[in-house]
N, C-alpha and C positions, 0 to 999 in steps of 0.2 A: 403512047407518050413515053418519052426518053425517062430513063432513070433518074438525070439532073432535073429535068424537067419538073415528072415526078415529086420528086423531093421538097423541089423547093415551092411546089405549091402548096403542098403541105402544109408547109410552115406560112405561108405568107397569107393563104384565104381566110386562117382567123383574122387576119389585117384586113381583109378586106370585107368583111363582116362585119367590123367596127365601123365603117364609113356606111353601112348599108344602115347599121342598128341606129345612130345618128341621126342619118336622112330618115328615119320614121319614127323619131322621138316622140310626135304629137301623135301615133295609132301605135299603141300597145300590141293589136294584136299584129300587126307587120312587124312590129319590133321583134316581138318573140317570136314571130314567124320566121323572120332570116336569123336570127339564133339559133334556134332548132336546123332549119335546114342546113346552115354552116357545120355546126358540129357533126349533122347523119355524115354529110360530103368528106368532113375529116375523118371521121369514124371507117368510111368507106375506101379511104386513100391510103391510111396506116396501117388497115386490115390486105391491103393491094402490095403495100410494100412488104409487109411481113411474107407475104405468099411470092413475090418475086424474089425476094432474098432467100429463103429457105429453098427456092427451085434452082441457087446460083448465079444469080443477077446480082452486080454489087453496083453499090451505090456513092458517087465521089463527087462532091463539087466546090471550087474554090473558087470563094467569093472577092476578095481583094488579099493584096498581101502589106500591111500598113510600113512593117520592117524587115529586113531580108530573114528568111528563115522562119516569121511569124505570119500565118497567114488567116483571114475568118475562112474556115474551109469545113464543109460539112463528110461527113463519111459516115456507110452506115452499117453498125456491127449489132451482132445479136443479141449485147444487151441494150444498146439504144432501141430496138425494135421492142424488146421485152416492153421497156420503160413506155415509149411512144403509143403502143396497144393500151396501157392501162389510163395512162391520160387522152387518149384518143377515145377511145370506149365508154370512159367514166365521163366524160366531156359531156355527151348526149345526156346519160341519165339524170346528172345533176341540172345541162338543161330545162329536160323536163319536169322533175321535183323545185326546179328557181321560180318557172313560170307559177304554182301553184300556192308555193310557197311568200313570195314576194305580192301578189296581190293578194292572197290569204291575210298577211302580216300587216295589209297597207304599208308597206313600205317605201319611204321615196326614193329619188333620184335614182329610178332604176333602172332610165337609161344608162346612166355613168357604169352602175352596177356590171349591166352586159356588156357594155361594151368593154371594162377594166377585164372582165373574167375572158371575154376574147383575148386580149392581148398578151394575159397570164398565159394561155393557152399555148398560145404562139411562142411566148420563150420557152415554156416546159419545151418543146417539141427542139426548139435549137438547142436545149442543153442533150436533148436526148440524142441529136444527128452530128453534135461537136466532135470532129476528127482531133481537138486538140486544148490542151486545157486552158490557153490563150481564149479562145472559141467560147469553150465551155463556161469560164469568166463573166466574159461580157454580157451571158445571157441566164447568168446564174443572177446578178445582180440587176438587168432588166427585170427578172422576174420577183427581183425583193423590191424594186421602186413599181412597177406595174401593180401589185397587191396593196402596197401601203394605201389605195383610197378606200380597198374591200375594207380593207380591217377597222379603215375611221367610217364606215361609211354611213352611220347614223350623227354623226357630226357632233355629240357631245362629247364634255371633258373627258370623260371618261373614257371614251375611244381615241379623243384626241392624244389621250396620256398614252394609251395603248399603242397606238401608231408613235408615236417616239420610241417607247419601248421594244418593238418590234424594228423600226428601224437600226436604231441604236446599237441594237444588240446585231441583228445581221450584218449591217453595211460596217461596225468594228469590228467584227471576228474575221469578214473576209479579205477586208483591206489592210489590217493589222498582222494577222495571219494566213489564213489564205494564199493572198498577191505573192508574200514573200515567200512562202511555197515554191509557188510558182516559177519565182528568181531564182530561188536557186536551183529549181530541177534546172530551168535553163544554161545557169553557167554552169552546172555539172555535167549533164547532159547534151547540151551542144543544142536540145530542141525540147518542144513541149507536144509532140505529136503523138498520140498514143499510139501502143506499137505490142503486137503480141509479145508476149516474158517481160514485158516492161523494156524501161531504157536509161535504168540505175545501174543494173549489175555490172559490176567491173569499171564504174566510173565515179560509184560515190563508195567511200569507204563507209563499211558498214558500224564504225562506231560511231558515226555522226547520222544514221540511218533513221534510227527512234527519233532524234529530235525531229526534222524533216516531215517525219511519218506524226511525228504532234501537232507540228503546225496545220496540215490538214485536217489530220482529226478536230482539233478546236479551232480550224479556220472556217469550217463548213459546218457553220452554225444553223442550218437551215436542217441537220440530223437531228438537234437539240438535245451534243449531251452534256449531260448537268458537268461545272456548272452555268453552261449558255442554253439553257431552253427556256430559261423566262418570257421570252417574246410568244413563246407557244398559246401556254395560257392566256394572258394577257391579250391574245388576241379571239380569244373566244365572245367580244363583246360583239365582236361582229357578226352576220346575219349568217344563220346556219349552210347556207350554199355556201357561205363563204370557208367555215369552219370547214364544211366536206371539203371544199378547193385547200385546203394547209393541209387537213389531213390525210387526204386519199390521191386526189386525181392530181396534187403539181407540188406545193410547195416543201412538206417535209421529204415525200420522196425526190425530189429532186437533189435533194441533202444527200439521203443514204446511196441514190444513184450516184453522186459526184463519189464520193469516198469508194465504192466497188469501183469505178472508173481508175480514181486512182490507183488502187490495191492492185488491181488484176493489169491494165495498160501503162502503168508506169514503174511501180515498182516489180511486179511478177512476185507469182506466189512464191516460188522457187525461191528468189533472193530473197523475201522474207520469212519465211520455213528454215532457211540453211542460214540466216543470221540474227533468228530470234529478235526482227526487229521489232512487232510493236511488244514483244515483254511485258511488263506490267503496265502498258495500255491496253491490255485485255481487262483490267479490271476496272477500270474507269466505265465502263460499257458496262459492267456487272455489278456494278454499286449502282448505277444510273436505273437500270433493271428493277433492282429489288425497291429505290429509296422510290421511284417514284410510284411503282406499284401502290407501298405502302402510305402515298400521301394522299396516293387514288383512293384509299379505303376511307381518306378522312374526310373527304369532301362530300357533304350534301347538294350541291350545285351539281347538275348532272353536265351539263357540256363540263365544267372545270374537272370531275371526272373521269371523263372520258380524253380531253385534255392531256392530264398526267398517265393514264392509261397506252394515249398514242405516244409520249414521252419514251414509256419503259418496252413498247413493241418495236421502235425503230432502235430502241440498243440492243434488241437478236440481232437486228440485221448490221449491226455496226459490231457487235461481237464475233458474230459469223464471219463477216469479211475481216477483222483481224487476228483468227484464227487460221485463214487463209490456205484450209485443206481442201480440198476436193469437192467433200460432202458439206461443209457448212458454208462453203463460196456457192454452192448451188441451193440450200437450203434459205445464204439470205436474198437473192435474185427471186427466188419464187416467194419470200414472205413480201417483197414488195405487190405484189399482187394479188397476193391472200388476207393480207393486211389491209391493202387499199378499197376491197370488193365488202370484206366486215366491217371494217371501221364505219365507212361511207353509208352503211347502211343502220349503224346503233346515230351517228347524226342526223340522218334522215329521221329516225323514229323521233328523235328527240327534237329536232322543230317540228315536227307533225302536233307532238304534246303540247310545245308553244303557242301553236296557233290555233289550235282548240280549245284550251284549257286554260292558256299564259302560265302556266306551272312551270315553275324551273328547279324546284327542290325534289330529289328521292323523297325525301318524308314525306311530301304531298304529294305520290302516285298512290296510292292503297286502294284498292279498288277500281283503278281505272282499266285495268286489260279488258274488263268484263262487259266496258262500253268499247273502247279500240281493241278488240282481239285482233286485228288484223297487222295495226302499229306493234303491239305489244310480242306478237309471234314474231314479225320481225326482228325483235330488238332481241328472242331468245336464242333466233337463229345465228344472230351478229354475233351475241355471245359465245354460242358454244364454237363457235369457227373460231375465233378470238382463243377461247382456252384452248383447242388443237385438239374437239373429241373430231371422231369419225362418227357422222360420213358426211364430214365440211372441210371445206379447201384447206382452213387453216392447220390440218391434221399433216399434212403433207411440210410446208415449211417447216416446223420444229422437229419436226421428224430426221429434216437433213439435216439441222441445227444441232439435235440431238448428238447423233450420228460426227458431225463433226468437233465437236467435244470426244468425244469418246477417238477419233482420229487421232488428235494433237496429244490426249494420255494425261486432259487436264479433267477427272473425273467430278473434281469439286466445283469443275463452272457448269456440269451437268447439273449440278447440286443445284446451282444456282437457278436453270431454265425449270429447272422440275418446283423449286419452290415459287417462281415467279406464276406458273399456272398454277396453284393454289389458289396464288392473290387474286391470281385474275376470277379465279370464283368466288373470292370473297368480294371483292367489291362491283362484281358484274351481274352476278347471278341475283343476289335479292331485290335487285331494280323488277323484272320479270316477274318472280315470288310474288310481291309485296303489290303487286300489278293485278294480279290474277287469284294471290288467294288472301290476300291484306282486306282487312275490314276500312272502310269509308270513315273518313273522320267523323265524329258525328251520330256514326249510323246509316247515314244516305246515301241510297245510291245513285250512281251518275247516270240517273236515268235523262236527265236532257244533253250528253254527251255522245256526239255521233263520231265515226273516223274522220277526219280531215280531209281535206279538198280529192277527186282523184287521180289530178297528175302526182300528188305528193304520195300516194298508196301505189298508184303505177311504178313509180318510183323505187320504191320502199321494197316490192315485190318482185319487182327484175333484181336486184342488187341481193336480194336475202337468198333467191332461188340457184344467183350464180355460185354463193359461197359453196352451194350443195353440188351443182354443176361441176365446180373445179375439184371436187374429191373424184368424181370419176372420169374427167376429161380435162385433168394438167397437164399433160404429155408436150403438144404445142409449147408452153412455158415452161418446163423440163428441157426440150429441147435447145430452145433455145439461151437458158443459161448452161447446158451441159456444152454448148459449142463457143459459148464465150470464157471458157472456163479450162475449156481440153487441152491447149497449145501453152499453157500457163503451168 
């Protein structure tokens, strides 16, 4: 198969999955059947690209061109491959945790369900092969109207309200700010085509650079940094495959991916290093950090939580990229995927709880690890990858995060990562505690409490093993953001 080819099958057979889940809306088990198969096929194709591109093969294809100079045209570079791996890969398991979890739940309309989470799929994957931030646009905003049925998809006020808010906030940050981003790399720039060292230098003068460089940052609302991440939460009403889809496999990382995109292919490190362009837009990222940590520790609602929790872990990676040194532009390319494999797996734990138990408050776990030991070791494993101990993947991104603080000679925003892991033990670790060695309200134990369903522990168990996987086989994902990073 041709590289074009390739590519753009990729992107199009979650489309055609949706027509397949459709045509077997009345048999559940075909429905889920060509789900599962669709994403093993994607899983299998983005794993193909990855290894044809690391062997030298590149990948280019232009789809129409609507204005002279702007064209949809896909191109495929090694952080799109990064990006494409984790929502390709995470694709499958959340598959299989949906199927468990959605008849577990009873939950309806679940064809609409699969079929909306294909199509999410499918833009993740064009924002991740976008040659151009034109491109990368169109399918940045497919993928925030493609999601809004997930996030209502219990159909009450209360999601109704949430899917406003969630609109609201995305489709104004990117079209308010965002777009005009956009405009004006264009008339500065002559083009919007990402381009190794960027395609600012020497053609925007750098005291008008920070502004520019704000509009993106708060035009790509889908990072959620405060204060636009209210759509975050607020879409937690939705069904926990859903919550893993915002938080791990497409829609926040599609946020922190668009901003490296820009950081690294438009602006270039260099021209923001040598003109201190985001300045005290490092600290926006580092108050986001700490405030939302802290509001994670107030929350007894465990997905709102964890919510606020995924909040303060995408401003590393929004920190790291506008520190824009070496070691923290590689530290936040690889928290995407350390981030994405942990998170995915404390939300898994936590609809497993749902659907057992319908429990949704910390104070009502005390004694449950000791019926779910197998949910509950998950959710310590999420954890401790989450804080950055060894020997879990997540020990490796902050590590370069670290490392890249200590680069740029800003010692007090090291201050700052080092206190945010605190928080994160403070309001992560006694979920686990209060699971395993917390007294039963009452007295009683949850002796009629079994683990939940076992595609949702299947699940639960591939995603916690990989956190421990990626401490001692990152190299692949090293690799690949050390070469989207080198020529910069």
């Amino acid at each position: 198969m041709s590289a074009e080819t390739l590519m753009l099958t990729t992107m199009l057979l979650p489309l055609a999955g949706v027509i397949g889940i459709i045509s077997a809306r009345n048999n559940p088990n075909v429905r889920e059947g060509i789900t599962l198969l669709t994403s093993v096929i994607v899983a299998f194709l983005v794993l193909t690209i990855a290894n044809r591109f690391l062997n030298g093969e590149e990948f280019s294809l232009t789809i129409a061109e609507p204005l002279p100079g702007i064209a949809i045209a896909f191109r495929i570079e090694s952080l799109g491959v990064l990006f494409s791996l984790v929502a390709g890969l995470l694709w499958v398991v959340t598959s299989i945790y949906a199927i468990g979890y959605m008849r577990g739940h009873h939950e309806k309309n679940q064809t609409r369900f699969y079929a909306a989470f294909a199509v999410a799929i499918s833009c993740t994957l064009g924002i991740a092969y976008a040659d151009n931030l034109f491109t990368l646009f169109l399918f940045y905003e497919f993928l925030t109207l493609s999601t809004y049925p997930l996030v209502t998809h219990s159909g009450t006020d209360k999601a109704k309200h949430a899917g406003r808010t969630y609109l609201g906030i995305l489709l104004g940050t990117s079209i308010g700010f965002f777009l005009l981003g956009i405009l004006i790399t264009w008339y500065v720039a002559g083009t919007v085509t990402f381009q190794e060292n960027g395609i600012l230098s020497g053609k925007l003068d750098p005291a008008w650079a920070g502004i520019l460089y704000a509009l993106f940052l708060f035009g790509i609302g889908k990072a959620a940094v405060m204060p636009f991440h209210r759509w975050l939460p607020a879409a937690m009403v939705a069904p926990t495959p859903v919550s893993a889809l915002l938080h791990a496999v497409a829609v926040v990382k599609a946020g922190v991916f668009t901003l490296l995109k820009v950081t690294i292919y438009i602006f270039g490190s260099d021209f923001i290093l040598a003109n201190d362009v985001t300045g005290g837009l490092v600290w926006v990222a580092a108050i986001t950090i700490l405030v939302a940590s802290m509001i994670a520790m107030t929350k007894d609602n465990l997905k709102a939580r964890l919510a606020y929790s995924t909040i303060s872990q995408l401003s590393y990676i929004v920190l790291g990229t506008m520190l824009a040194t070496k070691s923290s532009l590689i530290g936040s390319a690889i928290h995407i995927v350390m981030h994405a494999f942990s998170k995915i797996t404390l939300f898994f734990a936590a609809g497993a709880i749902l659907v057992v138990t319908h429990k949704k408050l910390v104070s009502e776990l005390d004694g449950l690890g000791r019926a779910m030991p197998v949910t509950f070791g998950a959710f310590l494993i999420g954890t401790l990858s989450i804080i950055g101990l060894p020997p879990f993947g997540g020990m490796w991104s902050k590590w370069y995060l670290g490392l890249g603080t200590i680069e740029s000679g800003n010692l007090l925003l090291l201050g700052v990562l080092m206190l945010s892991s605190l928080l994160n033990i403070a309001y992560l670790m006694p979920i686990p505690i209060r699971a395993f060695f917390g007294k039963p309200a009452g007295g009683i134990a949850h002796t009629h409490i079994n683990e939940a369903p076992k595609t949702i522990l299947l699940a639960m168990i591939i995603t916690s093993v990989m956190c421990i996987v990626l401490f001692f086989y990152s190299n692949h994902f090293y690799q690949l953001a050390n070469l989207a990073i080198g020529n910069n």
